[in-house]
C-alpha positions in Angstrom: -19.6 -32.7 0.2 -22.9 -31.6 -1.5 -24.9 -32.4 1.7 -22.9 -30.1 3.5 -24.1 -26.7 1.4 -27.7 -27.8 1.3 -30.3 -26.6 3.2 -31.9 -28.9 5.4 -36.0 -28.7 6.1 -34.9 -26.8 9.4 -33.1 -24.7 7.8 -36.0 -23.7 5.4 -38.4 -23.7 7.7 -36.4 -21.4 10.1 -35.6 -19.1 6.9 -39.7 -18.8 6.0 -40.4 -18.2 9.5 -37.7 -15.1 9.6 -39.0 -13.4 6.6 -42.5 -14.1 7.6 -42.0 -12.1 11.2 -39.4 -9.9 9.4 -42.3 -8.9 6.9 -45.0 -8.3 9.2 -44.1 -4.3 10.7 -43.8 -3.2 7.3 -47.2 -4.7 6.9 -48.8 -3.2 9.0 -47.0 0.4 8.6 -48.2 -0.3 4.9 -51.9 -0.5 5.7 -52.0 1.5 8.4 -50.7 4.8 6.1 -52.9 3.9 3.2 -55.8 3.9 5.7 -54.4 7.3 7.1 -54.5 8.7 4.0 -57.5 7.3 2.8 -59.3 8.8 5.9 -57.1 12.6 5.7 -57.3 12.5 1.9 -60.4 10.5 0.6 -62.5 13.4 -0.4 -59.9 14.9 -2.6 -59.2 11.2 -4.4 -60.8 10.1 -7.3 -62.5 6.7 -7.5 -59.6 5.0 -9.0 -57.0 6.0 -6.8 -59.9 5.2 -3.5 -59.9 1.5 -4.8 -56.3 1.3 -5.1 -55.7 2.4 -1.0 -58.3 -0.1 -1.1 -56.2 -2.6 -2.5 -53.0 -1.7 -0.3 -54.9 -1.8 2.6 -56.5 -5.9 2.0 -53.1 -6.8 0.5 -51.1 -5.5 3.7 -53.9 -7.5 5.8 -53.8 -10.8 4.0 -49.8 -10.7 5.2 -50.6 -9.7 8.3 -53.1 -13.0 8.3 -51.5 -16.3 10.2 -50.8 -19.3 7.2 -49.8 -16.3 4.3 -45.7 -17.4 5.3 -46.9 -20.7 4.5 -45.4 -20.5 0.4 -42.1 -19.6 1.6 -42.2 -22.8 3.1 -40.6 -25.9 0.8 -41.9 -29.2 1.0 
């Protein structure tokens, strides 16, 4: 009874690999604002608020990187 409501590796895998392509538009729609606004706005940002677009922008291209998916995926 048990087996039958858990997941198999398939299933996990299949899951992970869901979210991973579900996750990548907004990705890149993240970075590719910051870097618009960065680029229309940079000269009227402070240095703080420069590094952090800078920070948007490498987080939303280490998703966008093939093997980042890979921690949704169970042993």
């Amino acid at each position: 009874m048990v087996a039958q409501h858990s997941p198999t590796n398939a299933d996990l895998k299949q899951f992970a690999y869901v979210i991973s392509h579900d996750l990548q538009e907004p990705s890149r729609a993240m970075t590719m604002f910051a870097q618009l606004l960065a680029g229309d706005y940079g000269q009227q940002l402070d240095l703080t608020a420069l590094d952090d677009m800078i920070d948007i922008v490498e987080g939303g291209v280490r998703m966008g990187e093939p093997g980042w998916a890979d921690y949704l995926i169970w042993p």
